[in-house]
C-alpha positions in Angstrom: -0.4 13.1 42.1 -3.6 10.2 43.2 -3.4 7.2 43.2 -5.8 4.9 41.7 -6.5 3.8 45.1 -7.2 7.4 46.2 -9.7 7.7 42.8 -12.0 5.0 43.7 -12.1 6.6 47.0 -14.1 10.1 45.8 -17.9 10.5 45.9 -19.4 12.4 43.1 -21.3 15.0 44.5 -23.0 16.6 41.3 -22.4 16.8 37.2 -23.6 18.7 34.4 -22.9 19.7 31.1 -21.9 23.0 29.8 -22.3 23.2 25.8 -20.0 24.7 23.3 -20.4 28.5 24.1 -22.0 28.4 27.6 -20.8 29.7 30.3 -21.6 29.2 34.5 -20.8 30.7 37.9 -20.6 28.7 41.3 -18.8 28.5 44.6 -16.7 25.3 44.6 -16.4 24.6 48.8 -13.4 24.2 50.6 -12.6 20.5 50.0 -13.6 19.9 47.2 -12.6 19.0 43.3 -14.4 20.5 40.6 -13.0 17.9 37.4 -13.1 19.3 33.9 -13.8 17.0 31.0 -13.0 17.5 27.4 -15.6 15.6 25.9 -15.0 16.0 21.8 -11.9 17.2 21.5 -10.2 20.7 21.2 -12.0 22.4 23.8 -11.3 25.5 25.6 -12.2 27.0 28.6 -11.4 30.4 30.0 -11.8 30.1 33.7 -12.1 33.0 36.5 -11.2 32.2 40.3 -11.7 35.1 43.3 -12.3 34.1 46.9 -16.1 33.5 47.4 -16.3 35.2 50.5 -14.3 38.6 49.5 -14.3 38.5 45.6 -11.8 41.9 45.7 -9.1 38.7 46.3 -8.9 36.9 42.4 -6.4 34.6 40.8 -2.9 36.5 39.6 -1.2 34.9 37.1 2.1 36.7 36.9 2.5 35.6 40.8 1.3 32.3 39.9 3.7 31.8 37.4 6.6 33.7 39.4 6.0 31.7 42.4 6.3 28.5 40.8 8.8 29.0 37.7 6.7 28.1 34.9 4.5 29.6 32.4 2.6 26.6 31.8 -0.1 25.2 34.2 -0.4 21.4 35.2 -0.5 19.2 37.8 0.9 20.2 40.7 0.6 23.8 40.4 -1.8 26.3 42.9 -3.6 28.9 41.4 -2.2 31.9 43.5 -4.7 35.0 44.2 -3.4 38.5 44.8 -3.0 38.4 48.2 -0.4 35.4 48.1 -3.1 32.6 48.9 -4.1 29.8 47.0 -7.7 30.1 45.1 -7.4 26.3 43.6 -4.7 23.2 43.1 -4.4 21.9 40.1 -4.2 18.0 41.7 -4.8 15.8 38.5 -4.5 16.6 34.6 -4.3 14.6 31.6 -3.8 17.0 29.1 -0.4 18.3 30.8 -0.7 22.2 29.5 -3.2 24.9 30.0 -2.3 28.2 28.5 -2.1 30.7 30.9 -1.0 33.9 28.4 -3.7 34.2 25.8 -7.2 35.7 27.5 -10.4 35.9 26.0 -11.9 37.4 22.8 -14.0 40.7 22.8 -17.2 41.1 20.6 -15.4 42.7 18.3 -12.5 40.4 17.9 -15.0 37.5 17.5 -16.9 39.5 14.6 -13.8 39.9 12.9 -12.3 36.8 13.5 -15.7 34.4 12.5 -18.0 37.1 10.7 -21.7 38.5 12.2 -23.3 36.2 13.9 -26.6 37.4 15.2 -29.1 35.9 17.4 -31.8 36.8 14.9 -30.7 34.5 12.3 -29.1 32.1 14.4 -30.8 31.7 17.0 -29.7 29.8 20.0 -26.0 28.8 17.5 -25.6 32.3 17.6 -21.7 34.1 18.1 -21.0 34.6 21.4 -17.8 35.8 23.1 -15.4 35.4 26.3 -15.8 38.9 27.7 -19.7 39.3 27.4 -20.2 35.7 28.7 -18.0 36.1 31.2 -19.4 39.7 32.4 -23.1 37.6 32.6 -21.9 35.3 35.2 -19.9 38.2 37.1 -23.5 40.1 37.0 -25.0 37.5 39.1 -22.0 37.8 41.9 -22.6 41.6 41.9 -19.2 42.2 39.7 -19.0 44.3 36.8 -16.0 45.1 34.0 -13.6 46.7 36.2 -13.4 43.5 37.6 -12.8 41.2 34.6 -9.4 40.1 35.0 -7.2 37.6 34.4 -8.5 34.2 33.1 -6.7 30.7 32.5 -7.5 29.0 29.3 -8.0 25.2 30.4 -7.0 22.4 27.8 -5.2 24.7 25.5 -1.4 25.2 24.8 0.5 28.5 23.6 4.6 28.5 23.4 6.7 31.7 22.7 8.7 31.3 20.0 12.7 32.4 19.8 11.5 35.7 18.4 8.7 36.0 21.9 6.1 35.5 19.7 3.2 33.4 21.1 2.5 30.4 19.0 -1.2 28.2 19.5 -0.8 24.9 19.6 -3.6 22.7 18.0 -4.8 19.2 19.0 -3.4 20.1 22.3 -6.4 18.3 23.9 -8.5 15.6 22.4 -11.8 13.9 23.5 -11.7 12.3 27.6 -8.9 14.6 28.5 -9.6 16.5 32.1 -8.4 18.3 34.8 -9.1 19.0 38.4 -9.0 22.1 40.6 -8.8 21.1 44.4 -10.3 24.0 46.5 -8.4 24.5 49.7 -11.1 27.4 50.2 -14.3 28.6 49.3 -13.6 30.0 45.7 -16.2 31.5 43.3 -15.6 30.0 39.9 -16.4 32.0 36.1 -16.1 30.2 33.6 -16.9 30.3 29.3 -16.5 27.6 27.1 -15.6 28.9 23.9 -12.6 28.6 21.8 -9.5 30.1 22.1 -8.6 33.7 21.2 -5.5 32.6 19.4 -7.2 29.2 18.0 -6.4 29.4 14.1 -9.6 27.7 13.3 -12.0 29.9 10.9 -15.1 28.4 12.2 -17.1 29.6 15.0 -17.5 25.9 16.8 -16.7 26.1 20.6 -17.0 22.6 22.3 -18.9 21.1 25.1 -17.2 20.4 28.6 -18.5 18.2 31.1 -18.2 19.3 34.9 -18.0 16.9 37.8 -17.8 18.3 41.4 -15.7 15.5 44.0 -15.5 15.5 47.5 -12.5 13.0 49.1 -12.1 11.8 52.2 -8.4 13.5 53.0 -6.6 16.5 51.9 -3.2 14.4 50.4 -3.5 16.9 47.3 -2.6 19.6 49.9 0.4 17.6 51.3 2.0 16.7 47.9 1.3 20.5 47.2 3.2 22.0 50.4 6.0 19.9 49.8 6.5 20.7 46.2 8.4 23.9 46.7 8.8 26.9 49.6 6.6 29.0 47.6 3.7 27.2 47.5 4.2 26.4 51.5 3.9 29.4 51.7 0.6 30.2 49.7 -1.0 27.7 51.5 0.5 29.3 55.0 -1.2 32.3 53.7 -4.7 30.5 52.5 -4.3 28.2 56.4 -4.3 31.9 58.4 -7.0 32.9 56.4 -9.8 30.1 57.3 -8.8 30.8 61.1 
């Protein structure tokens, strides 16, 4: 969807590193491209988009994947909210699949799945788990369970199977792989790196991901994404009246 040309053209505005099992909360601004590195391999992260400004507007995956006739997420596909705007474009991806089916584990379903893992012995290697880490970033956006939604699980791939069965794929993503989210609004981002509910893995060992925020000089990703298909036109007529 960029060319090379258009790459070299980006600034870097900021980057930082969140570890295997951290989890962080920010507005990315209109304009801008928040990319996603996988930086070891076989990482996962469960990611959150509302509208930063009115956060009762959040991403909705079944009109996501209706509008655009897909159930898995790549480039060229907008992240539609519930009230038929567009929260993010997905304008560059190396990995070509992010799961958009399999949510996040519970503290319970992470004991059982990896064992008790407790602070006090642990310390800072400690379990955690999607829900509570996401619910700690929500806290600081004044947002509370009832508004733990839906959440896209970046750089990992589940199929249904010719009985509908959901099927993980491993290795789906390995180490330099990324993606990038073009904001064509303001859009409060949650997100938890941790592993997969549905990853078959035994081990409690979430990977790191790097984040780098981008600012270009034009909107082309909006062009390509306009001209893609009368649905997402349409979003993005929707996200245009908005900003007026």
């Amino acid at each position: 969807m960029k060319t090379d040309e258009d790459l070299e053209l980006r600034t870097t505005l900021y980057e930082e590193t969140v570890p295997g099992g951290g989890h962080t909360s920010f507005v990315l601004k209109r304009g801008q491209t928040l990319r996603l590195t996988d930086l070891e391999g076989g990482a996962n992260v469960s990611l959150m988009l509302l509208n930063a400004h009115h956060p009762s507007e959040r991403l909705n995956l079944p009109d996501t994947l209706k509008g655009q006739h897909t159930a898995r997420l790549t480039a060229g596909h907008g992240l539609y909210s519930d009230m038929g705007r567009v929260l993010a474009i997905i304008g560059a991806d190396t990995c070509g699949w992010h799961d958009s089916l399999g949510g996040v584990l519970d503290a319970a379903e992470a004991e059982e799945k990896y064992g008790v893992g407790r602070y006090q012995e642990l310390r800072n290697a400690f379990h955690r788990n999607g829900s509570d880490n996401l619910l700690v970033e929500m806290g600081k956006w004044n947002l509370d369970l009832p508004d733990l939604l839906m959440v896209v699980n970046l750089f990992s791939k589940v199929v249904v199977d010719a009985e509908g069965g959901f099927q993980f794929v491993p290795g789906n993503s390995s180490a330099g792989q990324y993606v990038e989210l073009y904001a064509p609004m303001d859009t409060l981002v949650v997100l938890t790196a941790l592993q997969h509910p549905m990853d078959p893995a035994p081990r409690y060992a979430p990977k790191p991901v790097q984040l780098s925020w981008l600012q270009a000089p034009d909107d082309a990703i909006t062009t390509a994404f306009r001209a893609s298909r009368g649905e997402n036109a349409r979003a993005l007529h929707n996200t245009e009246r908005f900003l007026r």
